[in-house]
FIBAFI-293097 format. One record per residue (C-alpha): residue in three letters; x, y, z. Coordinates in steps of 0.02 Angstrom, whole numbers, plus 50000, padded with zeros to 5 digits. Last residue first. Layout:
<rs>
<'ala' <X Y Z>>
...
</rs>
This chain:
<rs>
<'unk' <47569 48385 51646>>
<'unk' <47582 48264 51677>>
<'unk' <47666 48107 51778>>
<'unk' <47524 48091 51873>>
<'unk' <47464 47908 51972>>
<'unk' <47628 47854 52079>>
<'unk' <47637 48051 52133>>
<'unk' <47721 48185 52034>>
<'unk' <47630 48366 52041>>
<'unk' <47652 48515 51930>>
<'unk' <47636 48647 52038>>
<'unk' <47652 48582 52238>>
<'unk' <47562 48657 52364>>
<'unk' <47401 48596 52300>>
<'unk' <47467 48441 52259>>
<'unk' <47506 48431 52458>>
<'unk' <47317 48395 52489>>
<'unk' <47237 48484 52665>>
<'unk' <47287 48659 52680>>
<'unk' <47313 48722 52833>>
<'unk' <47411 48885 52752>>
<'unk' <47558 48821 52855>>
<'unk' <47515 48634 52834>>
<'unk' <47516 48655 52642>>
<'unk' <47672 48775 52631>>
<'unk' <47787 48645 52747>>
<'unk' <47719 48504 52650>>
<'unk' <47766 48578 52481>>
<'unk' <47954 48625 52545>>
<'unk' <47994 48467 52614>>
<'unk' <48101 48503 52742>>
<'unk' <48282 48384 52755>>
<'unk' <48389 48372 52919>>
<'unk' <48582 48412 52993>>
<'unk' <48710 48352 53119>>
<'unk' <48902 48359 53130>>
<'unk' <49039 48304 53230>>
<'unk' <49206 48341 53121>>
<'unk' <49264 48218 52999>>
<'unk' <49455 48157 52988>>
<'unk' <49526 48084 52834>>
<'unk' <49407 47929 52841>>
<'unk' <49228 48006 52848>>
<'unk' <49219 48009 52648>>
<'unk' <49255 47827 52641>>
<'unk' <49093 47768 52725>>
<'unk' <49009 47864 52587>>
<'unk' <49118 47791 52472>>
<'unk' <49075 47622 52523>>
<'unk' <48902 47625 52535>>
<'unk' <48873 47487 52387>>
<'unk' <49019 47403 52444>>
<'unk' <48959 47376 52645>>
<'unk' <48783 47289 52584>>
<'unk' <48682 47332 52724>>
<'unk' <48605 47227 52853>>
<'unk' <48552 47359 52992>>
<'unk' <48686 47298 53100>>
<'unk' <48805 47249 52982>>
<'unk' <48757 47464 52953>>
<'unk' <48796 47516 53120>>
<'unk' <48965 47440 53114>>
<'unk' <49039 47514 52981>>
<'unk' <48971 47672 53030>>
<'unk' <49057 47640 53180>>
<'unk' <49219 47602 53105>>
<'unk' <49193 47757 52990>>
<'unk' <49177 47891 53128>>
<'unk' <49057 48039 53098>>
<'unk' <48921 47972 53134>>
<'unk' <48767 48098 53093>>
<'unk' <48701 48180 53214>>
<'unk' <48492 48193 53170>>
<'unk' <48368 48270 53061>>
<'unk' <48190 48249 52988>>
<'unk' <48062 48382 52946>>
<'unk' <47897 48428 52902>>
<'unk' <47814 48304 53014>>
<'unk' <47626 48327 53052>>
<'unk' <47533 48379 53195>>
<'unk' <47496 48566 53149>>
<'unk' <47693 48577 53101>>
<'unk' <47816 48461 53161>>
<'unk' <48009 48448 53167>>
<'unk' <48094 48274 53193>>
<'unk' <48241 48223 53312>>
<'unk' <48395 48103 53304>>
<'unk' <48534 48109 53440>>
<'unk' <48466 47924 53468>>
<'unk' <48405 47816 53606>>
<'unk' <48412 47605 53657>>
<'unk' <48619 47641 53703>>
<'unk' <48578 47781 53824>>
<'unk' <48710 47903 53893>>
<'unk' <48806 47908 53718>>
<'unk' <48631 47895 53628>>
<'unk' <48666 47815 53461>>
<'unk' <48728 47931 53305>>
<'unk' <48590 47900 53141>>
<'unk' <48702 47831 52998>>
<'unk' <48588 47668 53004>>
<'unk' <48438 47738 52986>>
<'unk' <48307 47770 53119>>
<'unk' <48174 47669 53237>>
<'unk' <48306 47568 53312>>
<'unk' <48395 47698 53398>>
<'unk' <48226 47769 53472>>
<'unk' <48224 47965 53440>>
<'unk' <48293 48086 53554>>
<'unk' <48188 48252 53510>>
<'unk' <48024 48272 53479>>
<'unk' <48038 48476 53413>>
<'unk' <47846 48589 53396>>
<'unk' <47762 48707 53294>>
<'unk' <47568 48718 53299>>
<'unk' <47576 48775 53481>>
<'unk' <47451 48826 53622>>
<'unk' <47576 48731 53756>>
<'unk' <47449 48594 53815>>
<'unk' <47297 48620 53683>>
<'unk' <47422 48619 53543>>
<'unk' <47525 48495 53601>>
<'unk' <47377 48368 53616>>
<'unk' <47310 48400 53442>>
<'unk' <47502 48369 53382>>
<'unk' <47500 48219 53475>>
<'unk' <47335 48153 53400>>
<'unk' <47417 48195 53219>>
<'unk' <47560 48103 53242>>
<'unk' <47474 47954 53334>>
<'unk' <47362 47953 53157>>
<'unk' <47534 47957 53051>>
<'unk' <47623 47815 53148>>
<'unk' <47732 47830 53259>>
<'unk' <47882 47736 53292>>
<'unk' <47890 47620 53449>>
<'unk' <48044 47593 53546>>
<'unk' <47962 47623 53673>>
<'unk' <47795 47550 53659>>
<'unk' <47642 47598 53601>>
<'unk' <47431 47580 53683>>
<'unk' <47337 47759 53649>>
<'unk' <47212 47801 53794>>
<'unk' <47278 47967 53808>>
<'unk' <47379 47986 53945>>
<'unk' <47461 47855 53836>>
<'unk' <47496 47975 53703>>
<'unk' <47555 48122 53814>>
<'unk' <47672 47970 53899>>
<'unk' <47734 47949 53716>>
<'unk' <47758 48113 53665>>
<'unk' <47878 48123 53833>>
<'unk' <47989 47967 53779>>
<'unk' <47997 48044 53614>>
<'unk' <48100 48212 53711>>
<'unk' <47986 48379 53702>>
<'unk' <48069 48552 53614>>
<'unk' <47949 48702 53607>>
<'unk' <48020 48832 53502>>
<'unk' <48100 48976 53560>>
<'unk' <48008 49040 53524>>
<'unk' <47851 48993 53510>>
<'unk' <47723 48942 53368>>
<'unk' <47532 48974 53300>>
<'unk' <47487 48965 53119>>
<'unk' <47297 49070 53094>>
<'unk' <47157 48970 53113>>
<'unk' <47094 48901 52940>>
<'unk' <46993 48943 52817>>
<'unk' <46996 48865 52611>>
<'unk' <46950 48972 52500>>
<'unk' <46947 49138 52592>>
<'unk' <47080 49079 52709>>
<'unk' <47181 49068 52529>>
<'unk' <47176 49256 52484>>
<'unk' <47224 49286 52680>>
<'unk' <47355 49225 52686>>
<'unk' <47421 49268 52520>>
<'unk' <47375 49464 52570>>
<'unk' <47462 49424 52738>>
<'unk' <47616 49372 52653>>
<'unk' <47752 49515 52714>>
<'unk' <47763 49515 52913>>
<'unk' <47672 49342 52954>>
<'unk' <47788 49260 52829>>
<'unk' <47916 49330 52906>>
<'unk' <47876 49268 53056>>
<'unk' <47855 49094 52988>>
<'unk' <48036 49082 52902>>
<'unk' <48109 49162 53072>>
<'unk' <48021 49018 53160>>
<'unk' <48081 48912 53057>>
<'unk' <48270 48935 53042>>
<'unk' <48267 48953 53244>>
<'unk' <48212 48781 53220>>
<'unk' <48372 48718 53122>>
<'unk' <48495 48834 53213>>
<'unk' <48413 48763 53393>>
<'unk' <48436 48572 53309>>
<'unk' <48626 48615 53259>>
<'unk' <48662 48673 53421>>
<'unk' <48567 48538 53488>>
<'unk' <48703 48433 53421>>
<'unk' <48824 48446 53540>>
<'unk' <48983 48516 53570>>
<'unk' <49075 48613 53439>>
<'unk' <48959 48581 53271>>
<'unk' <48968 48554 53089>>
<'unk' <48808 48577 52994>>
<'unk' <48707 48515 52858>>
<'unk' <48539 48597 52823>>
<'unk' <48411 48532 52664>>
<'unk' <48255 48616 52584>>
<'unk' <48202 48479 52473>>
<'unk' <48079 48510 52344>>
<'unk' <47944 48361 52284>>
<'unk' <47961 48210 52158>>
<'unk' <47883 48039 52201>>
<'unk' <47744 48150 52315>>
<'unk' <47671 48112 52482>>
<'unk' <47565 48207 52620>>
<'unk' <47379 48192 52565>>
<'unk' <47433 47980 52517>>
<'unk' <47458 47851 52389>>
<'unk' <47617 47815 52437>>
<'unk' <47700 47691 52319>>
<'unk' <47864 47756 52380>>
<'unk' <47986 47799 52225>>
<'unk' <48053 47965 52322>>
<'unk' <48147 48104 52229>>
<'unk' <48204 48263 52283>>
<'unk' <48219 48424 52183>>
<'unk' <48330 48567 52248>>
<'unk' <48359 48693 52371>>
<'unk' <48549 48666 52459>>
<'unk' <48603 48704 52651>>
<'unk' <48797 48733 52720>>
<'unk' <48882 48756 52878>>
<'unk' <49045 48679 52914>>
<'unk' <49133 48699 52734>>
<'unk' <49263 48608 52785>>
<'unk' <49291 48500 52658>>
<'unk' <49190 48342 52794>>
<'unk' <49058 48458 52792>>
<'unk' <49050 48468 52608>>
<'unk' <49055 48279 52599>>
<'unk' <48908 48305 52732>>
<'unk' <48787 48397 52622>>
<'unk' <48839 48271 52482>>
<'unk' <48801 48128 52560>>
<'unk' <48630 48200 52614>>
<'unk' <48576 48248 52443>>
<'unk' <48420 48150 52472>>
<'unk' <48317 48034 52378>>
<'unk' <48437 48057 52211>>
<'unk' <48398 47988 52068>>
<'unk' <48474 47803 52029>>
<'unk' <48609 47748 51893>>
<'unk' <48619 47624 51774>>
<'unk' <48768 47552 51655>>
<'unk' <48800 47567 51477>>
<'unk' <48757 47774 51460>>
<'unk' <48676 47786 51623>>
<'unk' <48475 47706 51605>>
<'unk' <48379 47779 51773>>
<'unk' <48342 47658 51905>>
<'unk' <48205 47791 52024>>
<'unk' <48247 47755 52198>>
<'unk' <48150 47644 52350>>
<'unk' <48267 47526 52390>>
<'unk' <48368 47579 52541>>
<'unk' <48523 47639 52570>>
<'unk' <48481 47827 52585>>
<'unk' <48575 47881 52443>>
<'unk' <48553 47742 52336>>
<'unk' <48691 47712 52238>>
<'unk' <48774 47784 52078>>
<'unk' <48695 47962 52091>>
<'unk' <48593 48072 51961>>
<'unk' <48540 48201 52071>>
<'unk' <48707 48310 52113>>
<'unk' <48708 48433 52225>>
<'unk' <48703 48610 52221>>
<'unk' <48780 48717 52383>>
<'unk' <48722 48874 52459>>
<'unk' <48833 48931 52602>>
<'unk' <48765 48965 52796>>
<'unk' <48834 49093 52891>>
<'unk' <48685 49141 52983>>
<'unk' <48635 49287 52877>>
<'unk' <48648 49162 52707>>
<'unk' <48528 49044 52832>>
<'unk' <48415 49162 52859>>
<'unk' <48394 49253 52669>>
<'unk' <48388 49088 52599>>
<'unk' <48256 48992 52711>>
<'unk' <48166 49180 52669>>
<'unk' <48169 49163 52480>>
<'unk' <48116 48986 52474>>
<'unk' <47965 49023 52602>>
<'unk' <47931 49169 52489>>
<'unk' <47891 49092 52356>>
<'unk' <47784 48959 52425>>
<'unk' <47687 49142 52460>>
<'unk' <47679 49173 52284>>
<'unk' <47650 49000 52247>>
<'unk' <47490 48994 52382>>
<'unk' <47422 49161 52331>>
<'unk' <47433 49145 52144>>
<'unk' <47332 48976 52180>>
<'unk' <47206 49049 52263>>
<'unk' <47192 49204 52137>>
<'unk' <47157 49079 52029>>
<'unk' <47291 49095 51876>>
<'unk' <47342 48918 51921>>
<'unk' <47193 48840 51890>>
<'unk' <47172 48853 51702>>
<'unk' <47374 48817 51683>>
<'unk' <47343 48644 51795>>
<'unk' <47208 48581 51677>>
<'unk' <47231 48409 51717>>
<'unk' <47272 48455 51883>>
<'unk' <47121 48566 51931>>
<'unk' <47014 48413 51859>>
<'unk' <47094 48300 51969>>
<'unk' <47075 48381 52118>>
<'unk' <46890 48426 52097>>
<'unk' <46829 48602 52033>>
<'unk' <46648 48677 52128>>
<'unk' <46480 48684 52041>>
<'unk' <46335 48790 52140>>
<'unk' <46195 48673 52239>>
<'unk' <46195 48828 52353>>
<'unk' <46244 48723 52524>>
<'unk' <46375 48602 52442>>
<'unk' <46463 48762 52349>>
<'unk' <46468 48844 52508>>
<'unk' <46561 48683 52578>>
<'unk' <46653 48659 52445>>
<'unk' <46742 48867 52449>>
<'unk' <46728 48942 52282>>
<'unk' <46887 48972 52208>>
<'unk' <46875 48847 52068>>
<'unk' <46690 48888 52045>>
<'unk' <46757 49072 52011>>
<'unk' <46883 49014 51869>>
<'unk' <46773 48905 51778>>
<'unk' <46837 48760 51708>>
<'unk' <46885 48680 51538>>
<'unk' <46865 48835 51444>>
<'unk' <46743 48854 51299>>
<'unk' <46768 49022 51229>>
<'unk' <46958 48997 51156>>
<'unk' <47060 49133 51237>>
<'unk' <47121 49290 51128>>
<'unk' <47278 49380 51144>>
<'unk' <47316 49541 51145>>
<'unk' <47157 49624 51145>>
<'unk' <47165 49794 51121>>
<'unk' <47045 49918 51221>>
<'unk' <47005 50119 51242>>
<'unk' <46937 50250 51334>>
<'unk' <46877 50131 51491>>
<'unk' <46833 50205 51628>>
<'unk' <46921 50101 51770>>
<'unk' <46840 50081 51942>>
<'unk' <46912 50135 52129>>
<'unk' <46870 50096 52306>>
<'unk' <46836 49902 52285>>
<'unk' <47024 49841 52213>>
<'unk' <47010 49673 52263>>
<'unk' <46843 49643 52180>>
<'unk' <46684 49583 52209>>
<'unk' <46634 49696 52347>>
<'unk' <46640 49843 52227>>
<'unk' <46620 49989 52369>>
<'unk' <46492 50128 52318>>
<'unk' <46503 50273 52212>>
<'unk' <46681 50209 52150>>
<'unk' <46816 50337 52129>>
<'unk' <46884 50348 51958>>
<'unk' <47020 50276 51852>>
<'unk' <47060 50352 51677>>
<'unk' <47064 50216 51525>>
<'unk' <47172 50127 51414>>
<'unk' <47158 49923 51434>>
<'unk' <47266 49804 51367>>
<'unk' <47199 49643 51346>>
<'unk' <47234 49472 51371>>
<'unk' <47097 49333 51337>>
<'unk' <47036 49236 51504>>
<'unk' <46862 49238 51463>>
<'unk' <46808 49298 51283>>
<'unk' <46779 49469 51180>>
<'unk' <46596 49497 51162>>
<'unk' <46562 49626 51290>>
<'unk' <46701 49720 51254>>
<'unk' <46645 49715 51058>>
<'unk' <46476 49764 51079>>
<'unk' <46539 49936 51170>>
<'unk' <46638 49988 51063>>
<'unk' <46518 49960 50925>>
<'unk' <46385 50062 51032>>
<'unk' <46551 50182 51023>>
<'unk' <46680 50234 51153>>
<'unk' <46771 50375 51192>>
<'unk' <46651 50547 51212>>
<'unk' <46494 50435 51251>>
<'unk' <46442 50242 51264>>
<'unk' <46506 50158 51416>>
<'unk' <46651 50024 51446>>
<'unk' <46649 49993 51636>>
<'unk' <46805 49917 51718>>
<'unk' <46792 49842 51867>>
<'unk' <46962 49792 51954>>
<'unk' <47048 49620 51994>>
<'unk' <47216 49564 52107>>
<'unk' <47259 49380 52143>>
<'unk' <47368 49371 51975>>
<'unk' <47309 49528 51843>>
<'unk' <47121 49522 51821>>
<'unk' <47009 49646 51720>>
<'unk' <46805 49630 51775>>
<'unk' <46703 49687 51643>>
<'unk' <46571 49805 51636>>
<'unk' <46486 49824 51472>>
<'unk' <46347 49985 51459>>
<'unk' <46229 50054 51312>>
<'unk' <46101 49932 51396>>
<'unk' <46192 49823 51516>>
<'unk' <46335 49694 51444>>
<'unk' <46388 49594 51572>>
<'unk' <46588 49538 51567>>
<'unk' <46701 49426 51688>>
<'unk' <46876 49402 51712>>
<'unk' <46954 49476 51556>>
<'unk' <47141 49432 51577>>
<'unk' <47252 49590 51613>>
<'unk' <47354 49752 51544>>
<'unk' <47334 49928 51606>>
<'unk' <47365 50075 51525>>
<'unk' <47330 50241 51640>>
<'unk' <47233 50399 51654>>
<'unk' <47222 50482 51805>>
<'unk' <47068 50533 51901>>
<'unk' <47095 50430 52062>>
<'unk' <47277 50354 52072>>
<'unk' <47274 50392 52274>>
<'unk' <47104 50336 52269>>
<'unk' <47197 50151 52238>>
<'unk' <47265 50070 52071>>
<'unk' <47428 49989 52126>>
<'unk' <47362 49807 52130>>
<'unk' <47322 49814 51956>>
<'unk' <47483 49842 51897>>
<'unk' <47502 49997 51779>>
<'unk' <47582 49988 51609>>
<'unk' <47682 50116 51513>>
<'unk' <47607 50117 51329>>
<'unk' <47715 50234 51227>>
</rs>
């Protein structure tokens, strides 16, 4: 009756007992009448030394140190105090003696990378002349380079952003929906969709289950959010861009102006990022190791600045845009730099967006025709989210999008769905990949995302 031990829960206060334990073989070096090997379970790894004496054999020992990288074993053995910290592994106070070993499944002997260059940090491995992984070899072999401790750290803690966006919103009165993602019109009104084949006819995937969010708002469901796959046929070849990533999306009803709905949003946030602060600092710190970075800064409550004031910072700055200009990723990424050293903030709300910068359901300015009740979220400079008031009145909606040059039928139902009275409303849609990558400071969203889509992978 094998009960198994996790890794992570062999400390001195486990010291002298005897436990199973099951894992991948690491590493092994075979030493005299000695094998240590280095077990692995997720980010967490131990030193286990198989010795000749009362439980194991010359035999014994021969076969530890022959049995391959990355095979499963289970491990019987007593855990003792190490003489000296083992720097090299997570668990540095304690070792396991082994008594006896299966192995559960064996690994071929050639793997396609090495675990330890794919955790090595470039810029040691540029200084040593040691091997490090490239992007597209990780993703070619995506199961090798998952089971880094790295990676473990950054889905684990991806996780946990899912778990806590859930956990808030439920609190705040929120109700999960699911939306559909096989649609009959684009969902955005614009071109870039996925045509998939429907039976006789053709149908699109979903770039947003906006219309959905706020048909739910219009049942009078007033607050609700959904978690579910987006999909974007942009051509974007790009650190920040994927055809197929996670949507975290927010709908909700409000009594007298949107900010309500924007404060909800960021409040959202920050209580995302201080949890993450209170129960992922092992992830956070796994990855630093890898890949440093200073530690995600924000306020609350959060730092809201109107476009027209992002723009003056950006002027101040020697950059030449208009008003009604959008911005463009580098003028992103200068004004997040200039936030930062202003208000010492990686999380920040531009607010009040120019009308003709945004799409045609976007709800003009009441006390400024050229502005919008539209407003995007950042994080270390670049935009993780995108929200507005939505019109809620079908004649303007109708008008709005002559404006913008819309075909009226193919929106029709969603300009239908306001007509049997709508109630003021306002939401926005987080990409859950970006918002892991720019909190960890990471700098590719495939590494943030598990089995990546982008106009050059559709595998694994």
């Amino acid at each position: 009756d094998r009960v198994l031990v996790r890794i992570k829960d062999l400390t001195l206060e486990k010291a002298d007992e005897e436990v199973w334990v099951r894992g991948r073989i690491h590493t092994s070096r075979a030493k005299g009448k000695q094998c240590f090997l280095v077990l692995r379970q997720q980010q967490f790894n131990i030193q286990a030394l198989v010795a000749v004496g009362q439980h194991a054999s010359k035999q014994m020992v021969k076969f530890a140190a022959n049995i391959t990288k990355e095979s499963i074993v289970d491990i019987q053995g007593v855990v003792r105090k190490a003489y000296q910290k083992i720097g090299s592994c997570t668990q540095q106070d304690v070792e396991l003696h082994v008594q006896r070993i299966y192995v559960i499944s064996s690994a071929e002997p050639r793997l396609p990378l090495q675990l330890d260059d794919a955790v090595r940090p470039e810029v040691d491995g540029e200084e040593d002349g040691r091997a490090t992984v490239n992007q597209d070899t990780r993703l070619d072999n995506r199961i090798i380079d998952l089971r880094t401790s790295t990676s473990q750290a950054i889905f684990c803690l991806q996780s946990g952003i899912c778990q806590l966006f859930r956990e808030t919103l439920i609190r705040k009165g929120f109700v999960e929906i699911q939306t559909p993602k096989i649609i009959s019109a684009a969902s955005e009104g614009g071109a870039n969709v996925f045509t998939v084949s429907y039976f006789k006819t053709s149908a699109y995937l979903a770039q947003s289950p906006q219309l959905y969010k706020q048909m739910c708002i219009c049942a009078d469901f007033e607050k609700v959010f959904c978690v579910g796959p987006v999909f974007r046929a942009e051509d974007s070849n790009t650190h920040r861009h994927l055809t197929e990533f996670v949507g975290l999306d927010i709908e909700m009803a409000f009594n007298y102006h949107y900010h309500e709905v924007v404060d909800e949003i960021a409040d959202t946030l920050v209580q995302i990022f201080k949890g993450l602060q209170e129960r992922f600092q092992t992830e956070i710190q796994t990855v630093s190791k890898q890949f440093p970075c200073e530690p995600f800064k924000f306020l609350e409550p959060t730092l809201r600045l109107e476009y027209c004031e992002g723009v003056a910072m950006l002027r101040e700055a020697g950059v030449e845009m208009g008003d009604e200009e959008d911005l463009s990723t580098p003028n992103e990424k200068l004004l997040g730099r200039l936030v930062k050293e202003k208000y010492d903030t990686d999380f920040y709300i531009l607010d009040k967006y120019p009308l003709a910068v945004r799409p045609f359901y976007t709800m003009p300015d009441p006390a400024n025709p050229k502005t919008s009740n539209s407003y995007d979220m950042f994080m270390r400079g670049e935009e993780i989210l995108s929200g507005a008031q939505r019109i809620h009145d079908p004649q303007l909606l109708t008008e709005r999008a002559k404006h913008h040059g819309i075909d009226l039928e193919k929106i029709k139902a969603y300009i239908d769905s306001f007509r049997f009275g709508a109630p003021p409303h306002a939401g926005g849609g987080i990409g859950l990949e970006r918002v892991t990558m720019l909190y960890l400071g990471l700098h590719n969203v495939r590494q943030t995302s598990m089995f990546p889509r982008d106009p050059k992978r559709l595998t694994p």
